[in-house]
N, CA, C and O of each residue as an XYZ file, in Angstrom:
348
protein
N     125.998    224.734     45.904
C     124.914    223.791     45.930
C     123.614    224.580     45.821
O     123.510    225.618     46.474
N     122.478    224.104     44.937
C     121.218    224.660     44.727
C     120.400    223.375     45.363
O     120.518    222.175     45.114
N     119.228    224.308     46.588
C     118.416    223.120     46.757
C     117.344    223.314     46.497
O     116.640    224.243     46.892
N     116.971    222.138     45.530
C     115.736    222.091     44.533
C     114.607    222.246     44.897
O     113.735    222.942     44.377
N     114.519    221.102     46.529
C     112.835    220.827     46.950
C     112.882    221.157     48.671
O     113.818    221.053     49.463
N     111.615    221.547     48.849
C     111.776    221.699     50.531
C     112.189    220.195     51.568
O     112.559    220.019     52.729
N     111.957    219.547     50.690
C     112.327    218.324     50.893
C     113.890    217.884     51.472
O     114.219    217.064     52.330
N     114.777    218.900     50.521
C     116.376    219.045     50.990
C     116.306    219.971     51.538
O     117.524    220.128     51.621
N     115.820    221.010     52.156
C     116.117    221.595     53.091
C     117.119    221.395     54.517
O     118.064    221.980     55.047
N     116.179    220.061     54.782
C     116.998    219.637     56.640
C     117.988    219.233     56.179
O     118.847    219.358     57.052
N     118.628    218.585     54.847
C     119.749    218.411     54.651
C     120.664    219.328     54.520
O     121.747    219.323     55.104
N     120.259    220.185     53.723
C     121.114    221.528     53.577
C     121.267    222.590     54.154
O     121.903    223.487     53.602
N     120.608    222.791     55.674
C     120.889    223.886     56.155
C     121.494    223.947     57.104
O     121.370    224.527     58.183
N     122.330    223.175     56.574
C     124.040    223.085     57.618
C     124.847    221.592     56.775
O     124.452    220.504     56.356
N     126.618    222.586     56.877
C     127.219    222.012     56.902
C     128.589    221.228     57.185
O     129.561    221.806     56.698
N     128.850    220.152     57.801
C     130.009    219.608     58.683
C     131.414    219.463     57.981
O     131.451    219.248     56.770
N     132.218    219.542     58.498
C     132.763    218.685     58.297
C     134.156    218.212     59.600
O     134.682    218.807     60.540
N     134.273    217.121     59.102
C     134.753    216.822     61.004
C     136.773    216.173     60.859
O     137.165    215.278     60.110
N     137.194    216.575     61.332
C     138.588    216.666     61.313
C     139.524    215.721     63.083
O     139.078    215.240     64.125
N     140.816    215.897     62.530
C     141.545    215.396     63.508
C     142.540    216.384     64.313
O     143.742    216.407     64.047
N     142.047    217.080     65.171
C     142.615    218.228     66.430
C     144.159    218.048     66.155
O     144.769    218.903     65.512
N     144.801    216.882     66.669
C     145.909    216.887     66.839
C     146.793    217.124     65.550
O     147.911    217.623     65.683
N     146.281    216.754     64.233
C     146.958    217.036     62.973
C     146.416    217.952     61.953
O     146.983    218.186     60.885
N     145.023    218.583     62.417
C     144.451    219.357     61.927
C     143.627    220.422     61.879
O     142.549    219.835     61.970
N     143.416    221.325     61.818
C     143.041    222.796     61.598
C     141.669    222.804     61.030
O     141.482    221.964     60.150
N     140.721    223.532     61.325
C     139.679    224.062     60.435
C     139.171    225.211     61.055
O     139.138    225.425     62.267
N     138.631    226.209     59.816
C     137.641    227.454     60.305
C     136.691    227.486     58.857
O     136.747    226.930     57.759
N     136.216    228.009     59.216
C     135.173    228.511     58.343
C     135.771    230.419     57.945
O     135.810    231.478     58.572
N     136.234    229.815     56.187
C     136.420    230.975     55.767
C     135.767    232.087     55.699
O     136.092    233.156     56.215
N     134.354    231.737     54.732
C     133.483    232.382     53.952
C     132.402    231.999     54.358
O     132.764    231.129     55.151
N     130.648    232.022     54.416
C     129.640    231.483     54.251
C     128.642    232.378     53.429
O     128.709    233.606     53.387
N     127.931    231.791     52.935
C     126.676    232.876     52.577
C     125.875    231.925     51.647
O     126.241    230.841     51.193
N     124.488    232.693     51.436
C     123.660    232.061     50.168
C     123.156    233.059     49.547
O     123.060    234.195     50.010
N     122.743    232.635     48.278
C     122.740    233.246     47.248
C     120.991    233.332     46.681
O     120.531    232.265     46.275
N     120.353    234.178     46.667
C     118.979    234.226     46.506
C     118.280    235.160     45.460
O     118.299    236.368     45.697
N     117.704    234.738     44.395
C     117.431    235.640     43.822
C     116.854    236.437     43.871
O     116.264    236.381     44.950
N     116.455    237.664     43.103
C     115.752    238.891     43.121
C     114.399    238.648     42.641
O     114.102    237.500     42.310
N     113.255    239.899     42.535
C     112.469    239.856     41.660
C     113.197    240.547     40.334
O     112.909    240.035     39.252
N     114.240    241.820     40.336
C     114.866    242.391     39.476
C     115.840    241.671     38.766
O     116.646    242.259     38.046
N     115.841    239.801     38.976
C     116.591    239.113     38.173
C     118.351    239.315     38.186
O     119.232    239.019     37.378
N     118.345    239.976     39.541
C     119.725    239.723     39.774
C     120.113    239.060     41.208
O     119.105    238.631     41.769
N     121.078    238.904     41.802
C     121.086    237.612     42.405
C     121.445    238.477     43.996
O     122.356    239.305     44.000
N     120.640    238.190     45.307
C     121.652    238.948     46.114
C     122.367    238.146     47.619
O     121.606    237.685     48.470
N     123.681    238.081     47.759
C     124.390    237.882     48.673
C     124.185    237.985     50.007
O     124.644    239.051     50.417
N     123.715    237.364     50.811
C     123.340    237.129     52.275
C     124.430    236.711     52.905
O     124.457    235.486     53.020
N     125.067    237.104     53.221
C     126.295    236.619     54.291
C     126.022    235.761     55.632
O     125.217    236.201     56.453
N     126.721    234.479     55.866
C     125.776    233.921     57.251
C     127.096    234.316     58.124
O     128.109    234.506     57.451
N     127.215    234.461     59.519
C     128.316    235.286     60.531
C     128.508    234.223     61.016
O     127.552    233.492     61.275
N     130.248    233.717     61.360
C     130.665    233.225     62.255
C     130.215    232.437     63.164
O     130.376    231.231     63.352
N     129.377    233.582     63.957
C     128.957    233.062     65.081
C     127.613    231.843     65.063
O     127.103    231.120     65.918
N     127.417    232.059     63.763
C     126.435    230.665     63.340
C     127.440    229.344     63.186
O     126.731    228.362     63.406
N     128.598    228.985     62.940
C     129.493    227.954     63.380
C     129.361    227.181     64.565
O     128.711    227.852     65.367
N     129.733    225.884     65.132
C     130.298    225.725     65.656
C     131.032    224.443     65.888
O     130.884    223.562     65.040
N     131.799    224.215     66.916
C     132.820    222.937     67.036
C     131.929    222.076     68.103
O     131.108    222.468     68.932
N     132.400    220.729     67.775
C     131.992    219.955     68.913
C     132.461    218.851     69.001
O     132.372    218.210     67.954
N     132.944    218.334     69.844
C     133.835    216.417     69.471
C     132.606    215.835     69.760
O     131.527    216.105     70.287
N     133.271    214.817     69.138
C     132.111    213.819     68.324
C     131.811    212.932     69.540
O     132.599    212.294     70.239
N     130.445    213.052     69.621
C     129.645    212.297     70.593
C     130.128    210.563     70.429
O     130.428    210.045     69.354
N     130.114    209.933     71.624
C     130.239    208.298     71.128
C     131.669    207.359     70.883
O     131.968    206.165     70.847
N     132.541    209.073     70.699
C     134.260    208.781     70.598
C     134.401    208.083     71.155
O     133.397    207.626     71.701
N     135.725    207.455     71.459
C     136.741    207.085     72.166
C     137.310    207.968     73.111
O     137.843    208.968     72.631
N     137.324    207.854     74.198
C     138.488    208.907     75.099
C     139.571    209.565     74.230
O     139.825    210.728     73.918
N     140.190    208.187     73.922
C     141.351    208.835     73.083
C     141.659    209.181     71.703
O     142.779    209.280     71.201
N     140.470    209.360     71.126
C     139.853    210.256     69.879
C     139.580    211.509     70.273
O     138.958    211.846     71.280
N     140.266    212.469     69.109
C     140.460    213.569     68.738
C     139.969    214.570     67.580
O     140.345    215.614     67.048
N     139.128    213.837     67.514
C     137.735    213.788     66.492
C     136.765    215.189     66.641
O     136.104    215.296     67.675
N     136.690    216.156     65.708
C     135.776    217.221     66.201
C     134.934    217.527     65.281
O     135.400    217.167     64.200
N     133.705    218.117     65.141
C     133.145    218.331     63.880
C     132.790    219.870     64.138
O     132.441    220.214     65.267
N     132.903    221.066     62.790
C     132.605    222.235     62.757
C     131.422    221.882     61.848
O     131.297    221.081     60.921
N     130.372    223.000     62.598
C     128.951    222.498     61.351
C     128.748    224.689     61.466
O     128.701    225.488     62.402
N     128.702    224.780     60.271
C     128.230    225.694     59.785
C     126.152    225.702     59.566
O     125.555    224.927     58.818
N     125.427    226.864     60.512
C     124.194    226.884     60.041
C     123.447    227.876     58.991
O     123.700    229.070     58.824
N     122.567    227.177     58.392
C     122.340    228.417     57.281
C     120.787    228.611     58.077
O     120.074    227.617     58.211
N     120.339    229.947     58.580
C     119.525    229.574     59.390
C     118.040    230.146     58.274
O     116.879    229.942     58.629
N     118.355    230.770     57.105
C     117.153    231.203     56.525
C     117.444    230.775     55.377
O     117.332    231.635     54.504
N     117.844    229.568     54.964
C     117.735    228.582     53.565
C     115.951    228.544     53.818
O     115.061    228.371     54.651
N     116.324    228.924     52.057
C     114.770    228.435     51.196
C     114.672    227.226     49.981
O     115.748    227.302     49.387
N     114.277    226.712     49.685
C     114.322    226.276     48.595
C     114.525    226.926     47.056
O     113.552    227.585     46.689
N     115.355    226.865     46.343
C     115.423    227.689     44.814
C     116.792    228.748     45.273
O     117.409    229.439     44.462
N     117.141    228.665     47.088
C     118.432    229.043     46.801
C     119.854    228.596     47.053
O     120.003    227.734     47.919
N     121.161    229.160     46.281
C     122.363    228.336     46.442
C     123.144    228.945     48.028
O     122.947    229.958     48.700
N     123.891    228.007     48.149
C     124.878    228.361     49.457
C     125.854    227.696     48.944
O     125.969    226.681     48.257
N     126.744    228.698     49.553
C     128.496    228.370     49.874
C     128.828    228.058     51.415
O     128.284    228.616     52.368
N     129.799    227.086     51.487
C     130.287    227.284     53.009
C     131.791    226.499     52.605
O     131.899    225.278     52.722
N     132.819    227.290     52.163
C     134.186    227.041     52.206
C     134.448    226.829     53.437
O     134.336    227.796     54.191
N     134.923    225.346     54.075
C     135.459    225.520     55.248
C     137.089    224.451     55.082
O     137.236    223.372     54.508
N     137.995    225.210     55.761
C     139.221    225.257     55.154
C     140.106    224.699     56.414
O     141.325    224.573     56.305
């Protein structure tokens, strides 16, 4: 994903996605964004782990099993791309 305007920023600098505990698995493989140079080549920022995290979903049901992992990108700019494979 490339974000165009500062405008998408608060949207894009994190991302969820929310699963079911009892039948399902998630981590966060990979993260990083991608920013260009002045030398017109592109360079790799890696975001760590420890910027992840889990949380069950506020508002559940008791007996919901509902969790969401949100990955943060904490130095998104505008004009650059991010990855966040989460698996």
């Amino acid at each position: 994903m490339k974000v165009l305007s500062e405008r998408a920023l608060s949207y894009a600098k994190q991302a969820s996605l929310t699963y079911s505990t009892s039948i399902q698995t998630a981590e966060v493989l990979e993260a990083y964004t991608l920013k260009p140079t002045v030398a017109a080549s592109i360079r790799r920022n890696p975001i760590s782990r420890s910027k992840s995290t889990r949380a069950r979903n506020k508002g559940a049901p008791v007996f919901s099993d509902q969790t969401t992992l949100t990955v943060v990108f904490p130095r998104l700019r505008w004009a650059t791309r991010w990855l966040s494979p989460i698996a």
